[in-house]
BAZA-569041 format. One line per 5 residues: number of its first residue (from 1); their letters; for each residue x, y, z of C-alpha. Coordinates in Angstrom, 2 decimals. Example, Ala and Ser with C-alpha at 12.3 -4.5 7.8 and 13.67 -1.06 7.14 Angstrom:
# residues 2
1> as> 12.30,-4.50,7.80 ~ 13.67,-1.06,7.14
This chain:
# residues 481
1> xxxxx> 0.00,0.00,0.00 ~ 1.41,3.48,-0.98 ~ 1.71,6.43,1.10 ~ -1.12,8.28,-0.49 ~ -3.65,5.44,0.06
6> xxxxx> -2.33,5.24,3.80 ~ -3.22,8.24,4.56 ~ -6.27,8.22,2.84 ~ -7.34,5.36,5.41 ~ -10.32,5.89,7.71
11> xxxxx> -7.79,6.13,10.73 ~ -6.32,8.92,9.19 ~ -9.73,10.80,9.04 ~ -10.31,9.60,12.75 ~ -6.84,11.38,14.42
16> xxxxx> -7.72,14.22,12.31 ~ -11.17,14.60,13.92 ~ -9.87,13.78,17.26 ~ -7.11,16.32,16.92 ~ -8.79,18.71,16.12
21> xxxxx> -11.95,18.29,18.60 ~ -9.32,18.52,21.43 ~ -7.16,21.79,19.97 ~ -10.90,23.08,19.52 ~ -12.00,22.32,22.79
26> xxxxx> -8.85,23.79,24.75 ~ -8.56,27.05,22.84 ~ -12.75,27.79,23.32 ~ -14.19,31.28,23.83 ~ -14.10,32.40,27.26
31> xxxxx> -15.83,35.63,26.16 ~ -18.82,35.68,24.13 ~ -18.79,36.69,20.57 ~ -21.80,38.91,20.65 ~ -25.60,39.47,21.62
36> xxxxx> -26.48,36.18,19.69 ~ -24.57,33.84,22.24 ~ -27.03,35.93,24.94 ~ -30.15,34.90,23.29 ~ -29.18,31.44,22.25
41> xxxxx> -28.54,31.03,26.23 ~ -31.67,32.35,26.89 ~ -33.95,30.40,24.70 ~ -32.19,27.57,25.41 ~ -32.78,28.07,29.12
46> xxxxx> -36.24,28.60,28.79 ~ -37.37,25.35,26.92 ~ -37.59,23.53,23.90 ~ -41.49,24.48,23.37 ~ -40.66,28.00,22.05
51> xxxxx> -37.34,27.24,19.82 ~ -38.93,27.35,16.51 ~ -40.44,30.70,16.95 ~ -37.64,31.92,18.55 ~ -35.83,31.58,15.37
56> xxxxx> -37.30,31.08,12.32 ~ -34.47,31.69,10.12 ~ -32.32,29.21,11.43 ~ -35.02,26.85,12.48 ~ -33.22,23.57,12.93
61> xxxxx> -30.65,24.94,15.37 ~ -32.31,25.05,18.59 ~ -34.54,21.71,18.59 ~ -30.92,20.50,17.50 ~ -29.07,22.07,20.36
66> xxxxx> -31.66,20.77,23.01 ~ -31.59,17.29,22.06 ~ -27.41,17.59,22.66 ~ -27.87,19.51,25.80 ~ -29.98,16.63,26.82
71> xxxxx> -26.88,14.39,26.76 ~ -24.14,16.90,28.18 ~ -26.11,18.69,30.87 ~ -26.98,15.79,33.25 ~ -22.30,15.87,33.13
76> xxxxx> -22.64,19.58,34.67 ~ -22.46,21.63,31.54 ~ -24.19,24.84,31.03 ~ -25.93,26.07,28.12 ~ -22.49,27.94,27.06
81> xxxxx> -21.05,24.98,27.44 ~ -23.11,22.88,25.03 ~ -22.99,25.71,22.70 ~ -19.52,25.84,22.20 ~ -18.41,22.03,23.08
86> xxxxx> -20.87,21.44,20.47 ~ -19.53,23.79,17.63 ~ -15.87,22.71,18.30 ~ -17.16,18.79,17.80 ~ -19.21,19.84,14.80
91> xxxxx> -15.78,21.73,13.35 ~ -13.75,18.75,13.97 ~ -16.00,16.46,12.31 ~ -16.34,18.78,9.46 ~ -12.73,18.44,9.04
96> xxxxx> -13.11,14.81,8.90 ~ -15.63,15.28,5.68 ~ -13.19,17.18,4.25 ~ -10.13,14.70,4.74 ~ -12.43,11.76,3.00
101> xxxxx> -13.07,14.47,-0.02 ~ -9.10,15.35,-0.26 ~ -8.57,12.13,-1.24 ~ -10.76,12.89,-4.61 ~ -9.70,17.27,-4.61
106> xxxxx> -5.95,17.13,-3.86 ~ -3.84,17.71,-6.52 ~ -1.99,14.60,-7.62 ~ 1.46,13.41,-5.28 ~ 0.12,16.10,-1.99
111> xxxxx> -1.30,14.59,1.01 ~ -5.33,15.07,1.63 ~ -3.80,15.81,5.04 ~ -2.86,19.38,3.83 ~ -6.57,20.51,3.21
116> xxxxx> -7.99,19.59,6.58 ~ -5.18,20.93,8.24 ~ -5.20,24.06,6.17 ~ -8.87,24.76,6.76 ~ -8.37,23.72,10.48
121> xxxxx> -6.69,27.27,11.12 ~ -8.40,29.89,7.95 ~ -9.23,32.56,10.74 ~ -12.73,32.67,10.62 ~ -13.32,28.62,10.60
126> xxxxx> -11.22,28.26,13.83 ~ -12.91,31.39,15.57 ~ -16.71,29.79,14.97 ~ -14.89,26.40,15.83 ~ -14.25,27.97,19.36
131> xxxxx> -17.15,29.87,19.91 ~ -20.86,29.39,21.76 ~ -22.20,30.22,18.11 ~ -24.31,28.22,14.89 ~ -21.45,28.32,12.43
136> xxxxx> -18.99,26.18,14.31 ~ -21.72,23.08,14.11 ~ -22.50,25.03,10.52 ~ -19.29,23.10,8.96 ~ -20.23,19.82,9.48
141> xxxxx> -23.10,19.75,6.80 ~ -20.64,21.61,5.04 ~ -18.34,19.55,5.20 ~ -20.63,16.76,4.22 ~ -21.51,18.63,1.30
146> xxxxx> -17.88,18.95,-0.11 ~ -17.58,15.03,0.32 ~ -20.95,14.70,-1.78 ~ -19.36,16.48,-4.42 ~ -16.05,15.05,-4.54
151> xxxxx> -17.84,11.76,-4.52 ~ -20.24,13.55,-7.41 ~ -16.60,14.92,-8.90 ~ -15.44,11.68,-9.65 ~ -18.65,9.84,-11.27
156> xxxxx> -20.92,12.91,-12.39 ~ -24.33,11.38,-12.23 ~ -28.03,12.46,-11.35 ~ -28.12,10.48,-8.01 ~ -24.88,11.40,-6.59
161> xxxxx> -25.50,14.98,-7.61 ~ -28.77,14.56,-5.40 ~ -26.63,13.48,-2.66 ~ -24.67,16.59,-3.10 ~ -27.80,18.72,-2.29
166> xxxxx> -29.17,16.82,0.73 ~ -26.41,18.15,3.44 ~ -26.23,21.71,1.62 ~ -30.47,21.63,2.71 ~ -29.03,20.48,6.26
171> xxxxx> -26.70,23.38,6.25 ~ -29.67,25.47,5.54 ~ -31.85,24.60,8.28 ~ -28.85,25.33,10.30 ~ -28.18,28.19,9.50
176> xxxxx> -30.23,30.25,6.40 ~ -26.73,31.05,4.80 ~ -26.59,27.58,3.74 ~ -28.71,27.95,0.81 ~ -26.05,29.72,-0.60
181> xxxxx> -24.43,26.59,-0.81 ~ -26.32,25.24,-3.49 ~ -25.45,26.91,-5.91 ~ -21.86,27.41,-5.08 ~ -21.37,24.17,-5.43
186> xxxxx> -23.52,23.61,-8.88 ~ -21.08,26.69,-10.05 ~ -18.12,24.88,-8.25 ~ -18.99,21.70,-10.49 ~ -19.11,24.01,-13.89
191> xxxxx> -15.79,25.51,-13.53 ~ -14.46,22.25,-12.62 ~ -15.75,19.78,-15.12 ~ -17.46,21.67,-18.29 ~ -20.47,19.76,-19.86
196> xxxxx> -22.94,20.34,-22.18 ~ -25.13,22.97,-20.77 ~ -28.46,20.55,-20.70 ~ -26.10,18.59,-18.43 ~ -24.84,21.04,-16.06
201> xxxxx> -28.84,22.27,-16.10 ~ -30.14,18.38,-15.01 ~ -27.36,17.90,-12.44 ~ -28.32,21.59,-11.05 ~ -31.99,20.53,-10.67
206> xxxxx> -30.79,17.14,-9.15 ~ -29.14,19.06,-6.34 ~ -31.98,21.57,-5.99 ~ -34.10,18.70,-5.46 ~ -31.72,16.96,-3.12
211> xxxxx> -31.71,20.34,-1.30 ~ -35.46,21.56,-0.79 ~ -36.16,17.55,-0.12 ~ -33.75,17.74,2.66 ~ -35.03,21.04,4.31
216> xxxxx> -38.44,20.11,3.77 ~ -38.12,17.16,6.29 ~ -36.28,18.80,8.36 ~ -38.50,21.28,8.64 ~ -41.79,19.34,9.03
221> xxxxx> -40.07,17.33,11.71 ~ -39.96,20.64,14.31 ~ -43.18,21.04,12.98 ~ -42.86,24.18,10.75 ~ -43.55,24.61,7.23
226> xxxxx> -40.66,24.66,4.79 ~ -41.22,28.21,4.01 ~ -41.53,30.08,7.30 ~ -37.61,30.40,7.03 ~ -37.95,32.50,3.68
231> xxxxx> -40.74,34.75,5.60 ~ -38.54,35.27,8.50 ~ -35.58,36.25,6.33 ~ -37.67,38.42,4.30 ~ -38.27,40.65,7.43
236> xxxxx> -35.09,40.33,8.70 ~ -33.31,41.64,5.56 ~ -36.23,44.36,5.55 ~ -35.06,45.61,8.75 ~ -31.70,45.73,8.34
241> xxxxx> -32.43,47.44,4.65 ~ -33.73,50.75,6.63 ~ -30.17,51.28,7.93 ~ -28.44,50.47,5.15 ~ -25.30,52.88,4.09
246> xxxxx> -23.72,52.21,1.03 ~ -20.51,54.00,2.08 ~ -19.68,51.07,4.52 ~ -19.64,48.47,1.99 ~ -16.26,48.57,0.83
251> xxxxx> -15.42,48.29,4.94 ~ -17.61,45.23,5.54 ~ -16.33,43.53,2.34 ~ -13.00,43.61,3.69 ~ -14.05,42.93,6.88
256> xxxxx> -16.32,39.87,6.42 ~ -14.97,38.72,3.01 ~ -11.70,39.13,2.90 ~ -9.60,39.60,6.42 ~ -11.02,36.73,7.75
261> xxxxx> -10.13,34.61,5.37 ~ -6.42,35.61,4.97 ~ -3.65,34.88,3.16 ~ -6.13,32.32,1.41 ~ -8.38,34.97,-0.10
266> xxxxx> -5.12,36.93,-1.29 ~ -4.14,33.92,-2.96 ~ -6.98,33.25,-4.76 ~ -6.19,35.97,-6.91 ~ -2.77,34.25,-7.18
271> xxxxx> -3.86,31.23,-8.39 ~ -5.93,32.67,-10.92 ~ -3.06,32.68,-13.35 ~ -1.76,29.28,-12.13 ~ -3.02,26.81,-15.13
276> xxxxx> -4.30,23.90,-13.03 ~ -5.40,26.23,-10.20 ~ -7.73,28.10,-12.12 ~ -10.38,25.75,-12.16 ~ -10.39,26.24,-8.26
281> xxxxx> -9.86,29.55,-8.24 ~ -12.63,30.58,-10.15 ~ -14.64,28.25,-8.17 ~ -13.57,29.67,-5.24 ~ -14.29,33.19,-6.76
286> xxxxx> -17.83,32.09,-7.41 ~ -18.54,30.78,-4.13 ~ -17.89,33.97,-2.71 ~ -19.70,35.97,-5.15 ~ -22.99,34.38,-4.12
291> xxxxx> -22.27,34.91,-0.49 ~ -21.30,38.34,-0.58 ~ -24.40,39.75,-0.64 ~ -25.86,38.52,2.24 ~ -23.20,40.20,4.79
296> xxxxx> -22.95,43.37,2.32 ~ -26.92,44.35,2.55 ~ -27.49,43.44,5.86 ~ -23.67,44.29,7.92 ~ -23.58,47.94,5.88
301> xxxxx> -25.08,50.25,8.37 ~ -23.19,52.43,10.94 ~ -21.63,50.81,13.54 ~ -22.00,47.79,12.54 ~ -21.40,43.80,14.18
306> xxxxx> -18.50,41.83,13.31 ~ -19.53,38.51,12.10 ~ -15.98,37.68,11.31 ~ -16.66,36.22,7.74 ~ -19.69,33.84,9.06
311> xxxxx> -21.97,34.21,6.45 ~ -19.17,33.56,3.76 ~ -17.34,30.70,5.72 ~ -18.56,27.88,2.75 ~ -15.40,30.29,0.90
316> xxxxx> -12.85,28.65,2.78 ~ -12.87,24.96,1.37 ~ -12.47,26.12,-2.38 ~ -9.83,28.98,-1.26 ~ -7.83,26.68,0.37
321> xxxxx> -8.29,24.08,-2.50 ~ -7.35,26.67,-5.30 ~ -4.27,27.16,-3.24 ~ -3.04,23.93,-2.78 ~ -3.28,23.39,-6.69
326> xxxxx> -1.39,26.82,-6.94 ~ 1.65,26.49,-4.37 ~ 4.61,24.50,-4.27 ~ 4.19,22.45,-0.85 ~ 6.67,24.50,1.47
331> xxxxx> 4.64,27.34,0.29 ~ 1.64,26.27,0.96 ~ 2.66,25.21,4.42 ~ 4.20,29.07,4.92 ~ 0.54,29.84,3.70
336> xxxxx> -0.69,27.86,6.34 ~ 1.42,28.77,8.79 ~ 0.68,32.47,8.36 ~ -3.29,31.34,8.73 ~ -3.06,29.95,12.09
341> xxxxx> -0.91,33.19,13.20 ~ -3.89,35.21,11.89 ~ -6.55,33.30,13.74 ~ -4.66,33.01,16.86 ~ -4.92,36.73,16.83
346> xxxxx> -8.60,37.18,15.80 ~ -9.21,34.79,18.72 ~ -6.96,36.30,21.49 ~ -9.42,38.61,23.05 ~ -11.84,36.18,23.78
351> xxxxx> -9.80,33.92,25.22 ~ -9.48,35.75,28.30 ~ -12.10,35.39,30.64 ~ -14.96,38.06,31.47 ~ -17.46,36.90,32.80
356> xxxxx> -17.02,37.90,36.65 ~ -17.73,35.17,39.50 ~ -17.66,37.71,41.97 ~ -20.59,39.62,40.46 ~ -22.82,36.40,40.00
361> xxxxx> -21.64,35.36,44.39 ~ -23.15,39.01,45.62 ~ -26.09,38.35,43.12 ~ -26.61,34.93,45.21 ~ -26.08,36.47,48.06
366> xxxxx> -28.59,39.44,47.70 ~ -31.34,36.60,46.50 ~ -30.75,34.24,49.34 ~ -31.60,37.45,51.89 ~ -34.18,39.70,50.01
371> xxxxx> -35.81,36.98,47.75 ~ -35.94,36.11,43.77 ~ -34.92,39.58,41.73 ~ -34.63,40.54,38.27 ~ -31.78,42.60,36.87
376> xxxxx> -31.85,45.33,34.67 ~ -28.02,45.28,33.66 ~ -26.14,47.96,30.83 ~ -26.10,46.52,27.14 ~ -22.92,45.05,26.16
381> xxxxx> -21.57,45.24,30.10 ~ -19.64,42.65,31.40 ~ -22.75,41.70,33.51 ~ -24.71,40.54,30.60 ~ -21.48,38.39,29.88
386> xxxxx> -21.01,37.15,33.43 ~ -24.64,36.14,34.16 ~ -24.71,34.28,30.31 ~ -21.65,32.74,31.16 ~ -22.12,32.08,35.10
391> xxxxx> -25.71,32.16,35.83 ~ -27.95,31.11,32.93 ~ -31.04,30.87,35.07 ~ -31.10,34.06,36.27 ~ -33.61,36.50,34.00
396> xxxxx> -32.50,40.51,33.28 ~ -33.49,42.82,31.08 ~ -30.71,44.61,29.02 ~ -30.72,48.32,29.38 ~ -31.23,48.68,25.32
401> xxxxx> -34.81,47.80,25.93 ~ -35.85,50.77,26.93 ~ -34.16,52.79,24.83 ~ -35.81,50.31,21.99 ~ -39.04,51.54,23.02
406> xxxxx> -38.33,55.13,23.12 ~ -36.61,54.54,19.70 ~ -39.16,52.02,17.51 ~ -42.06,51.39,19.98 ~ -43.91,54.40,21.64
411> xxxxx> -47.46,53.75,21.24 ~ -49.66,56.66,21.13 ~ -50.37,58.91,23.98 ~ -48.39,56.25,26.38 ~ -45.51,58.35,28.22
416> xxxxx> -41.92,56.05,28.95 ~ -42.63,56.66,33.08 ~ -46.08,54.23,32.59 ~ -44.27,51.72,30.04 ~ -41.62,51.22,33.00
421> xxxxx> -44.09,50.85,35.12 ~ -46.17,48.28,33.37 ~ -43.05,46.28,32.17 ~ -41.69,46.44,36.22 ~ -44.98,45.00,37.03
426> xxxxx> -45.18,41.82,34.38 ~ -41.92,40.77,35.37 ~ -43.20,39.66,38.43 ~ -40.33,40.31,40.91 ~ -38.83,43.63,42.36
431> xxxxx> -35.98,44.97,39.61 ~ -32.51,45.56,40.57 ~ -30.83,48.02,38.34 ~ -27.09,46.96,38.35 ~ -24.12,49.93,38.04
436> xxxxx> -23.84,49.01,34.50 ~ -27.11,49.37,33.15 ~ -27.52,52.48,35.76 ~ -24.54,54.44,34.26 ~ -25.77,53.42,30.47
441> xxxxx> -29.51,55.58,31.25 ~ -27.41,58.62,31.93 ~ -25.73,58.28,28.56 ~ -28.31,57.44,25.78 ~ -28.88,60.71,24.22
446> xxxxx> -32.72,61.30,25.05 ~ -34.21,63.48,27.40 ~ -37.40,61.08,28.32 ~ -35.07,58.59,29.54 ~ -32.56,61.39,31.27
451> xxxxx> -35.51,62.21,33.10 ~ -37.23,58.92,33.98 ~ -34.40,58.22,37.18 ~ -34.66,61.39,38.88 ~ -38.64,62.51,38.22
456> xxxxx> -40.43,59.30,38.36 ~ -37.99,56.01,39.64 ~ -37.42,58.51,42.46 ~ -40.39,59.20,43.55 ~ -42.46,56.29,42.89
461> xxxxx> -40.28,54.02,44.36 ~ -38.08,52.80,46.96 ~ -34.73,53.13,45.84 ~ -32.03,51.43,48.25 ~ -28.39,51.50,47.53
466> xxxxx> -26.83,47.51,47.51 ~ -23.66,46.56,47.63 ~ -22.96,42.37,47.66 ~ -19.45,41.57,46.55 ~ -18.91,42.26,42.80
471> xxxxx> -22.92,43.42,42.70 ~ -23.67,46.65,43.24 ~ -27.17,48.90,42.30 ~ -30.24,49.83,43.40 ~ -33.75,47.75,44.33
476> xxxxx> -36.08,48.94,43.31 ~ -39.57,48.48,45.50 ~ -42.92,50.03,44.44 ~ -44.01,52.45,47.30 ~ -47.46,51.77,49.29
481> x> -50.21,53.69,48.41
């Protein structure tokens, strides 16, 4: 047996998966990655009976993550736990796909151990692999669907193409961005094996077919129609659309479609005029042409979140490919070397720990004495991050609610003192308003909310100063009539 069918082996494909799992697993987040992780925590926390209409878009994701929560939590973990021991798994495994397709990708005499590696540390695929997010689990379908299609690759035929399309529908009840798989990989197929153009057209429809069968099932079996993801994207987009500045586009394109995925998007370009890495280049290139969009309409608005290159992450496999077609070996491993650099330093700053144990002790401490409470703590605070983190069961309200309402939500004739009032009284428990979120209502820049501490929380209720450990704020008690 050669060297190249050795390490083609199944065993092979198991170390890498193993490997990787256990790099994965060590290096996790300790910090979130952003207001998602919050939510997911929180949904999660509350029950499987609302996950569907929690979200929608990516409807698969939380029925998904409570059936693996029911194995892990009974072994102590928390819902950030499961989130990001699951995504690091579902990376690893995803790797695994990919080693079994290198074997049919890889240019002739290189190793199909050079494209899982290589993929193993593109920037953005390692930070999802290490963080409480969807995209980390996100690669596994992907990674199915690039072992479909180097199976499909090798003996083009209607049945294997519709094997190429079931895990790309997978990928898109994940995660909504996974339709945008379909027809990367239809486009992948064209620049990589021309046919007649009734061909290409069949084996297109094929995958469609494998695709929207795939989702469809999915879908019916969390008990939602097929199309309710489309709906919910529709308003999503819509949303997003009203804030829309063209002048940040050529910032979140470099941002989301190009940084993340350096030095292998750079040498895409490269390979272009490399003869046999053209094919994969312009594969590559296509692939991220019909992702772009997404994170260019809906990420180009002021301020806006850094998604890391999530939405384009199905980029990496045929970057990395056109590369390793392009490169002399030692290059490619200087290539690869200079990738794990980059997403060590992506990663860095949430490695270090935020969430703050003393903060959730006085918050235990001030329940055990005075009762149940729920927290009103400042958006983005390290609160929000220590009680996702540390204390998933205990509910808040982030301070950007209320400025929300003043913001989208002011129903007629209904003054912000008797909203507070109303929204104190449905949560069902006396409110504690933490420093954090305390210090964030003297900043927003509106006078209603500047004046709601001083000339109605004042006066209409009990205010007392606490001070437990890391906790400090002010309870809030309604005053008798």
């Amino acid at each position: 047996m050669n060297e190249r069918t050795a390490l083609a082996g199944w065993p092979t494909t198991l170390v890498v998966t193993i490997v990787a799992a256990a790099g994965y697993l060590l290096l996790h987040q300790r910090a979130m990655h952003g207001e998602d992780t919050r939510l997911f925590v929180m949904w999660l926390d509350a029950g499987p009976h609302g996950d569907v209409a929690a979200l929608p878009r990516h409807f698969l994701f939380l029925p998904l993550l409570h059936g693996i929560g029911g194995l892990l939590r009974p072994c102590g973990l928390s819902w950030f736990e499961v989130l990001w021991s699951t995504a690091a798994v579902g990376a690893a495994l995803g790797l695994g796909c990919l080693h079994r397709a290198a074997r049919r990708l890889v240019p002739a005499g290189a190793s199909p151990l050079w494209l899982p590696l290589a993929l193993a540390v593109v920037p953005t695929w390692f930070f999802f692999a290490t963080a409480a997010e969807i995209h980390g689990l996100f690669v596994l379908p992907l990674g199915l669907a690039w072992w479909s299609f180097a199976c499909y690759q090798e003996r083009p035929h209607l049945l294997r193409a519709l094997l190429v399309g079931l895990p790309s529908g997978v990928a898109a009840a994940l995660h909504f961005s996974g339709h945008f798989l379909l027809p990367a990989l239809w486009l992948a197929a064209v620049c990589l094996r021309p046919r007649s153009l009734g061909r290409q057209l069949g084996h297109g429809c094929a995958m469609a077919l494998g695709h929207f069968a795939a989702l469809a099932l999915l879908a019916l079996s969390v008990g939602v129609v097929p199309w309710v993801q489309f709906t919910a994207a529709q308003s999503f987009a819509g949303s997003w659309s009203a804030i829309f500045v063209a002048a940040e586009l050529p910032v979140v394109g470099w941002e989301e479609l190009v940084r993340p995925f350096l030095p292998w998007s750079a040498l895409v370009v490269f390979a272009l005029f490399v003869r046999p890495a053209r094919p994969w280049a312009l594969a590559a290139l296509a692939t991220l042409a019909v992702h772009a969009p997404l994170p260019l309409t809906i990420l180009s608005h002021l301020g806006h979140l850094h998604e890391h290159g999530a939405y384009a992450i199905a980029f990496a496999v045929p970057a990395v490919l056109a590369a390793l077609h392009a490169l002399p070996r030692w290059w490619f491993g200087g290539a690869a070397a200079l990738s794990l650099v980059l997403a060590v330093l992506l990663q860095a700053p949430r490695l270090t720990p935020i969430a703050d144990a003393t903060f959730v002790a006085g918050l235990h401490e001030l329940t055990t004495e005075r009762g149940p409470v729920v927290l009103l703590v400042g958006s983005y605070s390290d609160d929000m991050e220590s009680l996702t983190i540390l204390d998933e069961h205990q509910p808040y309200v982030d301070s950007d609610k209320i400025k929300a309402w003043v913001d989208y939500g002011k129903p007629a004739g209904v003054p912000l003192p008797l909203w507070f009032d109303e929204m104190v009284r449905a949560l069902g428990r006396p409110l504690f308003v933490t420093d954090s979120a305390y210090d964030r209502l003297q900043r927003y820049d509106d006078a209603d909310i500047h004046a709601l501490w001083p000339q109605h929380v004042a006066t209409t209720y009990v205010v007392e100063r606490v001070e437990r450990r890391g906790l400090g704020g002010y309870l809030l008690q309604k005053r008798p009539r």
